[in-house]
N, C-alpha and C positions, 0 to 999 in steps of 0.2 A: 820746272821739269818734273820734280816729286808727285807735283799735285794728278797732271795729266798719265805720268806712270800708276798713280792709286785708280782714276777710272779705269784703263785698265786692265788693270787688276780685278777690281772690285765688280763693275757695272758687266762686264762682260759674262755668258753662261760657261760651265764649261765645255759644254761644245763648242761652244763660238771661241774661247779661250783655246782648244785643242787645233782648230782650223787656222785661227790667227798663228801660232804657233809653227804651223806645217808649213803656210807660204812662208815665213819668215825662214824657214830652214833650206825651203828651196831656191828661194832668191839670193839666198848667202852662195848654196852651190855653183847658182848659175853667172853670180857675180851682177845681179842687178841690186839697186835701190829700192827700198818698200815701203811705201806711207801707205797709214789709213787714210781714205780720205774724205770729200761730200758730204752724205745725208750721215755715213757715220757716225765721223766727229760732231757735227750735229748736234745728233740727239744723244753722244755719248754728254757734248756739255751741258745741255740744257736739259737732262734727266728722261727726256723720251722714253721709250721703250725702243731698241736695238733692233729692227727688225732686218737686217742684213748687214753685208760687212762688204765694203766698198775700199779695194785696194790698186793703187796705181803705182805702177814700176817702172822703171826709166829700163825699158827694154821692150822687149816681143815676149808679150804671156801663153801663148800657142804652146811653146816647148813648158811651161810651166802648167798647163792644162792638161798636156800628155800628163805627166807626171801624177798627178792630182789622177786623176783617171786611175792610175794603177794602184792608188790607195783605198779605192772605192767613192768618189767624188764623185757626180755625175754633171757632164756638159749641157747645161738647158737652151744655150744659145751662145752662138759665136758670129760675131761680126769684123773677119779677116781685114778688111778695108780700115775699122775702127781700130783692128787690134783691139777687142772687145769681147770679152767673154763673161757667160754669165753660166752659174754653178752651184751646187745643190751640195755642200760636203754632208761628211757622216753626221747624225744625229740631227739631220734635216735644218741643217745651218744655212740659208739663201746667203749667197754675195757674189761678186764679180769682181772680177781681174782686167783694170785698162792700162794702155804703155800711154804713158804721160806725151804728149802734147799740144802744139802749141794750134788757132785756127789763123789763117789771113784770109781777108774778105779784099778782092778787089774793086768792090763797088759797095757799098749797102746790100742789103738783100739777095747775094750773091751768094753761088755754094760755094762754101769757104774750102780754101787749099789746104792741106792735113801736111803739116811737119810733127815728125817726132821731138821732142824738147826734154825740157829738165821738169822736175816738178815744180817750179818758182813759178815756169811760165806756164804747167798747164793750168795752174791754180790763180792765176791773171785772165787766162783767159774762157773762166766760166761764168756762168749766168748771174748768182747772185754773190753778194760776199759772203752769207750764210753758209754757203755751199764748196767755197774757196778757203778750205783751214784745211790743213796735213795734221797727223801722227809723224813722226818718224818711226819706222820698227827697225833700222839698222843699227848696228853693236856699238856703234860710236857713238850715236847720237836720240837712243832709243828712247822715247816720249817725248821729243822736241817739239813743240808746237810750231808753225810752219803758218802764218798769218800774213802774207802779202797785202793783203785789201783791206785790213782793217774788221775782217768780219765780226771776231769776238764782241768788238763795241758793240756793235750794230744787232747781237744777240741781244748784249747786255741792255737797250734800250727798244729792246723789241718791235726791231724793223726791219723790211724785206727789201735790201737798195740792190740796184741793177750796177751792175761796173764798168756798163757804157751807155754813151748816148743814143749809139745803133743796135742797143742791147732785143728791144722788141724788132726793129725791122730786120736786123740780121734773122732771126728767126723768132716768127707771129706766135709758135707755141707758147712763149718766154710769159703771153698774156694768161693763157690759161694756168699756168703753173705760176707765178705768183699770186694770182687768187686762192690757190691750193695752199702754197705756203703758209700765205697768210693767216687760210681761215683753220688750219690745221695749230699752226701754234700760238693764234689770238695775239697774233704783231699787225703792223699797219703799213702800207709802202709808204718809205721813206719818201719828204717832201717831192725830189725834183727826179724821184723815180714815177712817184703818182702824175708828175705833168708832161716825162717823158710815155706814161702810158696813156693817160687820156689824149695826148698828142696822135697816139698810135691807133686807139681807138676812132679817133674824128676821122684820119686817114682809111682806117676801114683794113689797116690790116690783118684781123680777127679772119676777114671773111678768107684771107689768103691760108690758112691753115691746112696744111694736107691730114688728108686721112690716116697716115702712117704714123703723126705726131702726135694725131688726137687721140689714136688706139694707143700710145703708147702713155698717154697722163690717163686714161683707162685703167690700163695694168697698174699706174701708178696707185690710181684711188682703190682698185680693191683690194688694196695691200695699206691701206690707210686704217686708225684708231678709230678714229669718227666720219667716215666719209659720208655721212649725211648733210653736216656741218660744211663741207666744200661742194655737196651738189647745190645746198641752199644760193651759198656763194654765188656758184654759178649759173642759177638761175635768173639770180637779180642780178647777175651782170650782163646777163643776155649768152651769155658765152655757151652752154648746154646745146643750145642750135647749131654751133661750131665741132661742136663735139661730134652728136648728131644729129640731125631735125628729128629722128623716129623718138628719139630720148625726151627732148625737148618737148615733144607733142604726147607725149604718154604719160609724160614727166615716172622720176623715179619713184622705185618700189621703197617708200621710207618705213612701211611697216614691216616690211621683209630684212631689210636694213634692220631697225633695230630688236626685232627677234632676234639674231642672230647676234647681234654685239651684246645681248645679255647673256645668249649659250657662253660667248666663249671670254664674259667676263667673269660667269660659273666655275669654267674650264680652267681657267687663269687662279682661281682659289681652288680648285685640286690638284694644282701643279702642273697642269698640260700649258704648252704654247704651240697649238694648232696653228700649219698653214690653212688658212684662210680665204685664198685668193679668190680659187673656184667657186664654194656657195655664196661668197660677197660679191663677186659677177655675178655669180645668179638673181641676189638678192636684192641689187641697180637695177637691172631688165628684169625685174619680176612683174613687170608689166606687158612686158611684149609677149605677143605668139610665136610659138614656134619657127616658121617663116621668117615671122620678123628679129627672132634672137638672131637666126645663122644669117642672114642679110645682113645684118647691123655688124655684126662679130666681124664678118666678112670684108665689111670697107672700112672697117677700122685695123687693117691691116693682120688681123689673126690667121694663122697656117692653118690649112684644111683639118690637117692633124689634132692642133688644138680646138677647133670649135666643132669636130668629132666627140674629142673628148668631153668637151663641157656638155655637149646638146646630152649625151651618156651619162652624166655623172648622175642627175636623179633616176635613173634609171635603175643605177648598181646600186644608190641608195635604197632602192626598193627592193632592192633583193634582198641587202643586208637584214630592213626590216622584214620580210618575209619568213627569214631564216630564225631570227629573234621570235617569232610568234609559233615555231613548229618544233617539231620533235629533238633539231640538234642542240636547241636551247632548255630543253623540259627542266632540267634542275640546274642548283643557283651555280652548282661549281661547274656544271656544262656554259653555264650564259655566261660566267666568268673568262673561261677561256676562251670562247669564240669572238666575245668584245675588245677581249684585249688586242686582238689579232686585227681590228677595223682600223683600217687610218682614222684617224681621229676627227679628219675633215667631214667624214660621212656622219660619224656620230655626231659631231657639230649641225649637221644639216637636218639628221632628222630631230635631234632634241627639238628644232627651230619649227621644224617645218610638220612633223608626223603630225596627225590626230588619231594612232592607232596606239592607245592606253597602256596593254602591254609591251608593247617595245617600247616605248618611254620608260616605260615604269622599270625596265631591268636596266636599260641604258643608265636611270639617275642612280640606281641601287649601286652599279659597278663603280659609280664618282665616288658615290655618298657615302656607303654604306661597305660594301666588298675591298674596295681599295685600301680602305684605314687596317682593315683585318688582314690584308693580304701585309701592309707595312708591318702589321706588329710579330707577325710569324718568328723574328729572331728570336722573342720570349718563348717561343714554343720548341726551341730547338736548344735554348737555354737550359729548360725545363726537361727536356730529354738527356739533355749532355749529364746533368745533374743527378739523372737516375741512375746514371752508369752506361749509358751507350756510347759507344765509339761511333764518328762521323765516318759515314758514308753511304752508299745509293740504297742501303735498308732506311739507315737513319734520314735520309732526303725523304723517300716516300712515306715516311710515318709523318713526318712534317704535314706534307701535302695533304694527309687524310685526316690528320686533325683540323688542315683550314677547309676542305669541304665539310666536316662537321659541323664548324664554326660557321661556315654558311647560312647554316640550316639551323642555326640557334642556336647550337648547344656548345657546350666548352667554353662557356664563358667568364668560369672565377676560375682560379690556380687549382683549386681542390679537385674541380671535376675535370681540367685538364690531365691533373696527374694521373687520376683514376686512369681516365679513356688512354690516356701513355703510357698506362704499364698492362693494360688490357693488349694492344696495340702491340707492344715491344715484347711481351713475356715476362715481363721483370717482374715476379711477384714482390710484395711487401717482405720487409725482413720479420722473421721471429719475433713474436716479443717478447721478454726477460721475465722470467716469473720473479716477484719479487719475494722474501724468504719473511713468515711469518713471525712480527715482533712479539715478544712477551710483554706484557703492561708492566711498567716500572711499578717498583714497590714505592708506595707511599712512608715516607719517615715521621715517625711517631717525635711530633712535635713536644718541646722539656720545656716546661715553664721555670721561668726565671722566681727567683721568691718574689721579686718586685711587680710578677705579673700576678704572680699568688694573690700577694696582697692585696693589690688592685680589684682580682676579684672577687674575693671576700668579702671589701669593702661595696663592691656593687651587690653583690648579693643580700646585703643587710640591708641597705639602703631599699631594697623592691619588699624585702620582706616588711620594711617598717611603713613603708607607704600602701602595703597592703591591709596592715593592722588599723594605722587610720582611717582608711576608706571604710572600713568593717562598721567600726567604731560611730564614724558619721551615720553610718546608714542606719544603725540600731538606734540611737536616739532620732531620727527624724521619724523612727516608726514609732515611736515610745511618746512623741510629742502629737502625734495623728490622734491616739487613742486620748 
């Protein structure tokens, strides 16, 4: 239990950490049950990257979705029949809220009867075992790992097993998404999963997939790490045609693809974690026309609503750069503020996608360059506190107009900071101390000792005697010349 309370802890952001928190507090209110559960747990054990939070409560999440709502959460999609909702919390945290139950299939292939259950059995009865492992987040029993099926192993040997025999013909989707899994965390389907699908395969029930299911491993992939890696997938499995024939036949956009997984693996080393969804839809059908995006969008079961919005989003992108290239952007602390204000998916799109020089070029400057300066401002208010000002909305805007200086180059050692902050605030330099003129110490008339006397009398004789020699020499070698 430790270990799965440190992920956690640990693995979780703090948004997502503030969001897991809130339902927990509302499901205690309302007296329901709360596990993490699915793709979560997941990729919380196998170190993924987190990319929603998947929770299921042994109740009706509706009244837990009002509530969510009043906090500022927003509803992206509710499915009342499923008791299924899906939600946007603050700090742009994606997850969903389902009431745990159980499916009965009266035949194979049949649309299965919906009882509401316990979480044992909604977690029995889902698609892979990968996918069937709980959290607990309730007070009694919080980080309990909750493995009916066995999944962990089946992590731990990196493999994707189906939990029934009628696992693909209950529903043909089952095919396309294990190739996803698969090619997504580089496992392999399990032995007598792999003979239960090509079983499924030879039957042809691929061809049975509705459109509703295959828009919906759509929305899955453009919410995926590497979805390049799962269209290859599905390419060589033939599956892409299932998806769409237009797709299939255009094949996907994989240079659009990976432009864009290196913006936002940029993005990801300045700190941002951009949703993604929309320019990575884009960036799959970067091959189709126009026509054929809203067509395709269309019978892949997408709301008018949203493939309004998509077929718009390069559009707005071009506005944004439009704005970036004219007068509300001219200087660095103008292009600072107006970037910051972009969702981030836009800047994502055009890093990928522009070939217009300067909007790039301020775009990478605000990652690269404006961002680190804009972090380090505490030392500038440090620096100010120190000269004697008192914090408040003087002292905030003196802040701020030393980092558009800083912009612009300048203010960049302590020395010239302090300068431009006391120019800035008024705080003249203090006085400086005249210091009072010394007199030169008297020199002490050194007293020879008799023993230093001596000493130099006796060197003194000794030079005089070695001078009389020399003399002496020199007179007879002149004396011996002649």
């Amino acid at each position: 239990m430790p270990d799965y309370m440190f992920l956690l802890e640990s693995r979780l952001s703090p948004e997502q950490r503030a969001a897991m928190l809130r339902v927990q507090e509302l499901a205690a209110v309302l007296g329901f049950n709360v596990y993490l559960t699915g793709g979560t747990v997941r990729d919380l054990i196998t170190g993924a990257n987190l990319r929603d939070l998947d929770f299921t409560v042994e109740g009706n999440p509706s009244k837990m979705a009002r509530e969510l709502e009043k906090g500022g959460a927003k509803v992206l999609a509710e499915d009342e029949k499923l008791r299924h909702v899906e939600l946007l919390f603050a700090g742009d945290v994606e997850g969903s809220i389902s009431a745990a139950r159980d499916e009965h299939y009266v035949r194979p292939g049949t649309r299965p009867e919906l009882r509401w259950s316990t979480i044992m059995e909604d977690l029995r009865r889902r698609d892979f075992s990968l996918n069937a492992i709980a959290i607990s987040l309730n007070p009694a029993s919080r980080g309990l790992l909750l493995d009916p099926t066995n999944g962990l192993s089946d992590i731990e040997h990196g493999e994707v097993r189906a939990l029934s025999i009628h696992s693909f013909t209950n529903q043909p989707v089952r095919l396309v998404r294990a190739l996803r899994l698969a090619a997504r965390m580089g496992f392999k389907l399990e032995s007598r999963t792999q003979e239960w699908f090509n079983l499924a395969i030879e039957r042809e029930l691929q061809l049975t997939i509705t459109p509703e299911d295959a828009g919906e491993e759509v929305r899955s992939l453009s919410r995926e790490e590497r979805p390049q890696l799962i269209l290859k997938e599905w390419e060589e499995g033939d599956m892409l045609e299932r998806i769409h024939p237009m797709i299939a036949k255009k094949h996907p956009g994989y240079d659009a693809i990976n432009r864009l997984i290196k913006v936002r693996d940029d993005l990801y080393m300045a700190g941002f974690r951009p949703r993604l969804a929309t320019p990575m839809l884009l960036a799959i059908l970067d091959r189709l026309k126009d026509r054929e995006l809203s067509s395709t969008l269309s019978k892949l079961g997408y709301r008018s609503a949203e493939i309004e919005a998509i077929e718009k989003f390069p559009e707005k992108a071009q506005e944004f750069q439009k704005d970036l290239t004219g007068k509300k952007t001219k200087t660095p602390i103008e292009a600072y503020r107006y970037i910051e204000k972009i969702p981030m998916e836009y800047v994502a799109y055009l890093l990928a996608e522009s070939n217009n020089s300067a909007a790039v070029s301020k775009l990478k400057a605000f990652l690269h360059k404006w961002r680190p300066v804009r972090q380090a401002l505490t030392i500038v208010g440090t620096e100010l506190e120190a000269l004697g000002m008192p914090r408040g909305p003087k002292f905030d805007q003196i802040v701020q107009d030393v980092f558009a200086i800083q912009l612009n180059g300048r203010a960049k050692t302590p020395e010239e900071r302090v300068k431009i902050l006391r120019k800035l605030s008024g705080i003249k330099e203090p006085p400086k101390k005249k210091e009072k003129e010394k007199k030169p110490a008297k020199v002490e008339k050194h007293v020879e000792t008799p023993a230093e006397k001596k000493a130099a009398a006796a060197e003194k004789q000794a030079t005089h005697d070695r001078h009389k020699a020399g003399m002496k020499a020199a007179a007879a070698k002149h004396k011996s010349k002649k």
